[in-house]
HTML snippet that shows the backbone in 3Dmol.js (N, CA, C, O; Angstrom):
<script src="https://3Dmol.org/build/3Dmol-min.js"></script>
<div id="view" style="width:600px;height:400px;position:relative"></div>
<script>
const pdb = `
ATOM      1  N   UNK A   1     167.557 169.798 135.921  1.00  0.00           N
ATOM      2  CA  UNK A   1     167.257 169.790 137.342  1.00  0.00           C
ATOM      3  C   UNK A   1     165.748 169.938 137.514  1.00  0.00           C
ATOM      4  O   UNK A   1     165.122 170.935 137.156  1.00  0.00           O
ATOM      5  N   UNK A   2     165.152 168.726 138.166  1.00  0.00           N
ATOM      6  CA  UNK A   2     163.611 168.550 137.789  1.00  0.00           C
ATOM      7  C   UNK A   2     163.208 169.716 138.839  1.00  0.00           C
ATOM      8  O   UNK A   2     162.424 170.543 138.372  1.00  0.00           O
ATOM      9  N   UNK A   3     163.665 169.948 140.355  1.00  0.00           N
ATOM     10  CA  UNK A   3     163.250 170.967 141.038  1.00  0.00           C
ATOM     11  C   UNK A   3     163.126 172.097 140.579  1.00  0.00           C
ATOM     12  O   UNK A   3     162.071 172.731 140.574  1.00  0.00           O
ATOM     13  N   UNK A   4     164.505 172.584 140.013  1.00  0.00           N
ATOM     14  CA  UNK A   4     164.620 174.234 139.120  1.00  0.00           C
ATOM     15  C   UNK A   4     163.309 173.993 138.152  1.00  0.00           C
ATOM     16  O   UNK A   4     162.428 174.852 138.129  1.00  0.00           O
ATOM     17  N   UNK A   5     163.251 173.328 137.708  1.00  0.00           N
ATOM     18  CA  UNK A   5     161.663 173.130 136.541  1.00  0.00           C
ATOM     19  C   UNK A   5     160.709 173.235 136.924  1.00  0.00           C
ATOM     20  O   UNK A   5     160.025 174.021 136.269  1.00  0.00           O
ATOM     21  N   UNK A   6     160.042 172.623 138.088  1.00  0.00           N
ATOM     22  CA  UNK A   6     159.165 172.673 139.051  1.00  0.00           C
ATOM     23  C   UNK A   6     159.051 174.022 139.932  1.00  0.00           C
ATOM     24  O   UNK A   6     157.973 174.269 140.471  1.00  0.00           O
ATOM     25  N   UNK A   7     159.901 174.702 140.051  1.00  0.00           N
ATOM     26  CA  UNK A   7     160.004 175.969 140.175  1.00  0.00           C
ATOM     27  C   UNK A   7     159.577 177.265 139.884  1.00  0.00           C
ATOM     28  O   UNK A   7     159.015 178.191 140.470  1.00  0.00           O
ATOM     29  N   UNK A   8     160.022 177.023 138.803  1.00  0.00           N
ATOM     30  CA  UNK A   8     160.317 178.039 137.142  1.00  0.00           C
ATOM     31  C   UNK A   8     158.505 177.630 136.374  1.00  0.00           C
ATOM     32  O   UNK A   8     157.791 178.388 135.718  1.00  0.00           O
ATOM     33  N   UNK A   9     158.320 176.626 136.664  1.00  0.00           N
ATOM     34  CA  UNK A   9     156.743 176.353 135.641  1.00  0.00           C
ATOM     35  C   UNK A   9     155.948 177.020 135.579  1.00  0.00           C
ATOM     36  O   UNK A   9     155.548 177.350 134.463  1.00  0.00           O
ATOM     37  N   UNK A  10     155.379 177.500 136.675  1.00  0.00           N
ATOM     38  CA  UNK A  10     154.457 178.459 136.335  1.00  0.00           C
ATOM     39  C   UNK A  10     154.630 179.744 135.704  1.00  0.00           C
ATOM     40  O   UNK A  10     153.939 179.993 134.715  1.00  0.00           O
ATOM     41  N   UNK A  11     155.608 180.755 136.213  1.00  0.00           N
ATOM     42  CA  UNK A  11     155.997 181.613 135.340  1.00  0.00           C
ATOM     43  C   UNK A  11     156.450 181.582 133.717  1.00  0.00           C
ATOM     44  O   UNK A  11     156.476 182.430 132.825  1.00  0.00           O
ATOM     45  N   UNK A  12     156.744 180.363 133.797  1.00  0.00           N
ATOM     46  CA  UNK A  12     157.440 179.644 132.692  1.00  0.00           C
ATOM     47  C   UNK A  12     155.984 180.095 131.635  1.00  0.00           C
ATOM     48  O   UNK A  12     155.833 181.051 130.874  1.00  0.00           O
ATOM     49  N   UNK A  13     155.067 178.949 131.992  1.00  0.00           N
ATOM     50  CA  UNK A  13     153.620 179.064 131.398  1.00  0.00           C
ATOM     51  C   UNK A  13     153.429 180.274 130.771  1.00  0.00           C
ATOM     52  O   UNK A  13     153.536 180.608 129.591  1.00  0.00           O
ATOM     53  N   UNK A  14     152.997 181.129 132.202  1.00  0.00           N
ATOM     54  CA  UNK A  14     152.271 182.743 131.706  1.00  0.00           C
ATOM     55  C   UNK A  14     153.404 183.020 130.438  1.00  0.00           C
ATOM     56  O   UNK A  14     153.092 183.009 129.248  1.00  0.00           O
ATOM     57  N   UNK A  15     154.509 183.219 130.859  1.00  0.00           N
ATOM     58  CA  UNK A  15     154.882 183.847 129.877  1.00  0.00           C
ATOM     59  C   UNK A  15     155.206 183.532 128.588  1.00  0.00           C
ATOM     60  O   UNK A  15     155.399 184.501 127.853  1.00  0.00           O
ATOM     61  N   UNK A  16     155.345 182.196 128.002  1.00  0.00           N
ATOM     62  CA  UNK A  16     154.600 181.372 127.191  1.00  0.00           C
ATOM     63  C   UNK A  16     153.440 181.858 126.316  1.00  0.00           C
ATOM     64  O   UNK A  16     153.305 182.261 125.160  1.00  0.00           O
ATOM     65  N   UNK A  17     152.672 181.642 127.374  1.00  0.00           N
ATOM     66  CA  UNK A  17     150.676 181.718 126.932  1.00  0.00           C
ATOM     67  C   UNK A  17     150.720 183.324 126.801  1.00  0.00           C
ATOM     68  O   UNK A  17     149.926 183.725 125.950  1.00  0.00           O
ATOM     69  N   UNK A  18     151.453 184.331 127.436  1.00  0.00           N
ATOM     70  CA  UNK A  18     151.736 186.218 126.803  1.00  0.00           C
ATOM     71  C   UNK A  18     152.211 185.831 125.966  1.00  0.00           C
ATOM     72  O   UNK A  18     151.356 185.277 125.275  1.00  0.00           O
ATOM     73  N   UNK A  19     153.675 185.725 125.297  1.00  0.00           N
ATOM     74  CA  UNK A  19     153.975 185.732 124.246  1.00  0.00           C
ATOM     75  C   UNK A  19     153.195 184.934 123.160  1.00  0.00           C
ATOM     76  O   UNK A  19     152.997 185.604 122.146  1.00  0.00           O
ATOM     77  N   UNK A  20     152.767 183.831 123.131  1.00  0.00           N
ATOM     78  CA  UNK A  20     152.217 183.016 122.078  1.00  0.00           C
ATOM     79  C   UNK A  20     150.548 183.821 121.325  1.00  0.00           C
ATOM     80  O   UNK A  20     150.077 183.805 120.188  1.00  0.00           O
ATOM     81  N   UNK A  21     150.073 184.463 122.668  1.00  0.00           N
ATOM     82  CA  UNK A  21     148.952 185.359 122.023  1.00  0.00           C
ATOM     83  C   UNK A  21     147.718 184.167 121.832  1.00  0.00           C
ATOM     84  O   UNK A  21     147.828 182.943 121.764  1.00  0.00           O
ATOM     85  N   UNK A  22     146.293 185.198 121.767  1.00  0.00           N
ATOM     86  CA  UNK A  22     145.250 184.526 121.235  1.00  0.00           C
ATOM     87  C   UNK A  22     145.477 183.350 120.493  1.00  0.00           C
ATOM     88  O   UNK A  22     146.089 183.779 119.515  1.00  0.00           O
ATOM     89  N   UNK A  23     145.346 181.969 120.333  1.00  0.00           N
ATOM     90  CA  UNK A  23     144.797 181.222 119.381  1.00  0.00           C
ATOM     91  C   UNK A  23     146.094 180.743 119.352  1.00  0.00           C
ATOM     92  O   UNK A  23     146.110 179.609 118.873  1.00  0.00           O
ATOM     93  N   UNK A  24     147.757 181.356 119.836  1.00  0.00           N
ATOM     94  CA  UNK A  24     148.615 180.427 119.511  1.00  0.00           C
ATOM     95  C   UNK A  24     149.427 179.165 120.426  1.00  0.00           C
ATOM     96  O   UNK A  24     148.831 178.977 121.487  1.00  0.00           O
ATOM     97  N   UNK A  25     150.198 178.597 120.318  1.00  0.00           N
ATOM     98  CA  UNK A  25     150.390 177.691 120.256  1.00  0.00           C
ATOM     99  C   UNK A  25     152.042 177.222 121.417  1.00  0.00           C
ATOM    100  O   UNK A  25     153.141 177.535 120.959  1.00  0.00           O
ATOM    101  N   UNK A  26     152.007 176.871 122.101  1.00  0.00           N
ATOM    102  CA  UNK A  26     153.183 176.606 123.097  1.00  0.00           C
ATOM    103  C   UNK A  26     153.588 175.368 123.027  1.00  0.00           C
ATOM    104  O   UNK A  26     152.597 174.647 123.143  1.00  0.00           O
ATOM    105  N   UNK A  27     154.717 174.641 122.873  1.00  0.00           N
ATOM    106  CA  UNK A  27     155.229 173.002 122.856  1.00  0.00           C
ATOM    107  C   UNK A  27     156.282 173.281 124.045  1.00  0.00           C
ATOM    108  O   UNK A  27     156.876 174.305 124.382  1.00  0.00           O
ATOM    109  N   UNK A  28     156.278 172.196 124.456  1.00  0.00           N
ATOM    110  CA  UNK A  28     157.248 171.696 125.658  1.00  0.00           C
ATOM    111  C   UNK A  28     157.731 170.525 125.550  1.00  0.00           C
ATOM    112  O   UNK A  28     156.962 169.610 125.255  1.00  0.00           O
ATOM    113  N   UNK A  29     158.814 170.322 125.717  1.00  0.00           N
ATOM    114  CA  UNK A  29     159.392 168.438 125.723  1.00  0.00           C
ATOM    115  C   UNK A  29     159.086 167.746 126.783  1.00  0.00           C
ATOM    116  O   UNK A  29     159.133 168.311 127.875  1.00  0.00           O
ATOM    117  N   UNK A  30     158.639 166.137 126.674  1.00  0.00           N
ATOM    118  CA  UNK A  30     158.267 165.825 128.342  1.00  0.00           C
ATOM    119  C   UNK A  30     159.405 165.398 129.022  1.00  0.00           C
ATOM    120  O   UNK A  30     160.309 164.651 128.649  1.00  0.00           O
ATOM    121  N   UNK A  31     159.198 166.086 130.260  1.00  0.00           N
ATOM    122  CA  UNK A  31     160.020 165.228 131.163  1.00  0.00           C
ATOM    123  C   UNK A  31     160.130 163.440 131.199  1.00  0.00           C
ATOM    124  O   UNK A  31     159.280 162.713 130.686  1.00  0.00           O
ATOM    125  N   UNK A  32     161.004 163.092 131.709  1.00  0.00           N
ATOM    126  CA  UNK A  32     160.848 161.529 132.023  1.00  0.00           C
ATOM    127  C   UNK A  32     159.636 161.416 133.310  1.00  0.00           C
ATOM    128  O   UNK A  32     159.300 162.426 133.928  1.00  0.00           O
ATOM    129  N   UNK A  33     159.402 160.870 133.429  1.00  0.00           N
ATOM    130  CA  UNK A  33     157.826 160.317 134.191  1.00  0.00           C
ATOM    131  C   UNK A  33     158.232 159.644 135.112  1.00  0.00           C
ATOM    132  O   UNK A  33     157.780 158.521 135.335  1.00  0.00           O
ATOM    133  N   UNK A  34     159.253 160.255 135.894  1.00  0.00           N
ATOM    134  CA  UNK A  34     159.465 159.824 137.408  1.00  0.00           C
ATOM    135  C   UNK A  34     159.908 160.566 138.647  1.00  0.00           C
ATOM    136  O   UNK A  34     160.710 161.500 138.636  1.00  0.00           O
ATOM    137  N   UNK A  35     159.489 160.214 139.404  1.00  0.00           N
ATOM    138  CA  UNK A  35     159.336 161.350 140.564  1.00  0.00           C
ATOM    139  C   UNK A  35     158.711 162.638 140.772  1.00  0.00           C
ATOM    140  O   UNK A  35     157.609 162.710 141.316  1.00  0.00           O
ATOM    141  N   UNK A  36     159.393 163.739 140.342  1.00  0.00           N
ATOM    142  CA  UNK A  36     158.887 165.137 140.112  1.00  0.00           C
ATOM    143  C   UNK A  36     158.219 165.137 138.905  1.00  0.00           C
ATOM    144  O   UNK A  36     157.096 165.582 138.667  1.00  0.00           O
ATOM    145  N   UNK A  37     159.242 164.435 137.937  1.00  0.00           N
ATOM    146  CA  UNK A  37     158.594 164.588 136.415  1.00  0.00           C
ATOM    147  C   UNK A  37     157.297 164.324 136.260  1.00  0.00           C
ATOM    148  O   UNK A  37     156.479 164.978 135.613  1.00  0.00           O
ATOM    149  N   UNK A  38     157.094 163.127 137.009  1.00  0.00           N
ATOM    150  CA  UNK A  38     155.155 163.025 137.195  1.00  0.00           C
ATOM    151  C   UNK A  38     154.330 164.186 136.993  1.00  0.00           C
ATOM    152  O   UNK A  38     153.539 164.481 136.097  1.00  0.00           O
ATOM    153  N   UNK A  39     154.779 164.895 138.256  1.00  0.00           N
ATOM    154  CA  UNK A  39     153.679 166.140 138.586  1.00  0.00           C
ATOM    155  C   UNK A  39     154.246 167.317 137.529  1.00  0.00           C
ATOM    156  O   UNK A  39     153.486 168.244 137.250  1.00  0.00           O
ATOM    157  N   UNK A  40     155.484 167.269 136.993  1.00  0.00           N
ATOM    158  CA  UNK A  40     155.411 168.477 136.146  1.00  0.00           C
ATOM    159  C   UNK A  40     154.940 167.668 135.052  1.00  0.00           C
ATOM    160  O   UNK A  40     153.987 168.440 134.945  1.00  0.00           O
ATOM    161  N   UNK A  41     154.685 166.668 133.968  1.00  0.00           N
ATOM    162  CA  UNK A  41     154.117 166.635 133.049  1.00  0.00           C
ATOM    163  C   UNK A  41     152.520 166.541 133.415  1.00  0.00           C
ATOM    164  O   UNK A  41     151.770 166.493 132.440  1.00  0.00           O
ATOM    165  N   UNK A  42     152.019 166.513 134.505  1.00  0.00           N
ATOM    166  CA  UNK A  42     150.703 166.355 134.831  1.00  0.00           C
ATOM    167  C   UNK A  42     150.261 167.983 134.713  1.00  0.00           C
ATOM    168  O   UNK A  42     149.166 168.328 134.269  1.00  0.00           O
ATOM    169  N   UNK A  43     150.678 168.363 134.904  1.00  0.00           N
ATOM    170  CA  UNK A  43     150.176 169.996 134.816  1.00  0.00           C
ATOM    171  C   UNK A  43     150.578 170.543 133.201  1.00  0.00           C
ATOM    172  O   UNK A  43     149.986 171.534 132.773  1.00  0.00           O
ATOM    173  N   UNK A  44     151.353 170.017 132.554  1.00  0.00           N
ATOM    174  CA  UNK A  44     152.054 170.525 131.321  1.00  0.00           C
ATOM    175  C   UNK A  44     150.334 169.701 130.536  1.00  0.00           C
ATOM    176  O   UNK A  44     149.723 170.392 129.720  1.00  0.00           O
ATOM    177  N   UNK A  45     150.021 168.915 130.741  1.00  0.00           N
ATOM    178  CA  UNK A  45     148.896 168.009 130.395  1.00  0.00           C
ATOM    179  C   UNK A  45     147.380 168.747 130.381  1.00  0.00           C
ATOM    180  O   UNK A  45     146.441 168.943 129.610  1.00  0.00           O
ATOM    181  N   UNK A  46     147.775 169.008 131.708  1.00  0.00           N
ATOM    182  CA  UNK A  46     146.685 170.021 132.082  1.00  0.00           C
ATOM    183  C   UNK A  46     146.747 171.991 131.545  1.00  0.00           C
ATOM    184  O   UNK A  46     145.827 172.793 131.381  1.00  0.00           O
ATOM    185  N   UNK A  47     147.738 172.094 131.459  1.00  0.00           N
ATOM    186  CA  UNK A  47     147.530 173.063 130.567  1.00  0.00           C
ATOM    187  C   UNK A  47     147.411 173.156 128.984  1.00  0.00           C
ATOM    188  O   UNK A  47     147.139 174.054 128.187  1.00  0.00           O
ATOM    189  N   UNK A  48     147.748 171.792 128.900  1.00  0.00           N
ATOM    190  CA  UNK A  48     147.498 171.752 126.940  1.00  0.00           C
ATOM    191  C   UNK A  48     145.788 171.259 127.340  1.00  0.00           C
ATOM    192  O   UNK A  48     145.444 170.859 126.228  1.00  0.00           O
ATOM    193  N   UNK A  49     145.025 171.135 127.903  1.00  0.00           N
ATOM    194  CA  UNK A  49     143.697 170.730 127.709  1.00  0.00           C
ATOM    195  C   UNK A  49     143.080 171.978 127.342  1.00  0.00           C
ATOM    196  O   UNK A  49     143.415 173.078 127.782  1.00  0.00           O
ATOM    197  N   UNK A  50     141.950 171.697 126.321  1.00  0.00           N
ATOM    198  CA  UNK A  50     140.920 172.754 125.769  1.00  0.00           C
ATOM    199  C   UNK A  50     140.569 173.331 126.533  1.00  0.00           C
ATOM    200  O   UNK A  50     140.632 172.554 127.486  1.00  0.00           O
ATOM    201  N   UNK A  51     140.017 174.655 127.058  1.00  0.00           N
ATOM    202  CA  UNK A  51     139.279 175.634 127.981  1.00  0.00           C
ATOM    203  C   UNK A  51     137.989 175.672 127.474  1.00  0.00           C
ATOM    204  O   UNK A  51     137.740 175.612 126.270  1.00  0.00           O
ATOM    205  N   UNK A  52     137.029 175.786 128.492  1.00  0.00           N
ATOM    206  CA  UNK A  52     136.019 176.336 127.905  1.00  0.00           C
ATOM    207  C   UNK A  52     135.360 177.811 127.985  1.00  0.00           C
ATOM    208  O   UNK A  52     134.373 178.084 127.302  1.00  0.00           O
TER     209      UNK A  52
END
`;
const viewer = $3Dmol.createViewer("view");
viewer.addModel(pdb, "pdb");
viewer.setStyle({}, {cartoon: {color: "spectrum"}});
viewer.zoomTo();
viewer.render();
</script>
């Protein structure tokens, strides 16, 4: 349910990026790339990008 996902993502993240710790590492499967799925793999995209 792409809404419940779209939902749930951000918390989803943090707690992810807490558990995984300094330096480690989070994978996610992509959604299909339509409709909602757009904007949730656009941010899943945007959170795998390098920080500076």
């Amino acid at each position: 349910d792409l809404v419940e996902a779209a939902s749930r993502l951000f918390q989803t993240l943090r707690d992810a990026d807490r558990l995984a710790g300094p330096g480690g590492r989070i994978a996610f499967a992509p959604i299909p790339e339509t409709g909602l799925g757009r904007a949730i793999n656009d941010r899943l995209r945007r959170a795998a990008a390098p920080r500076s």
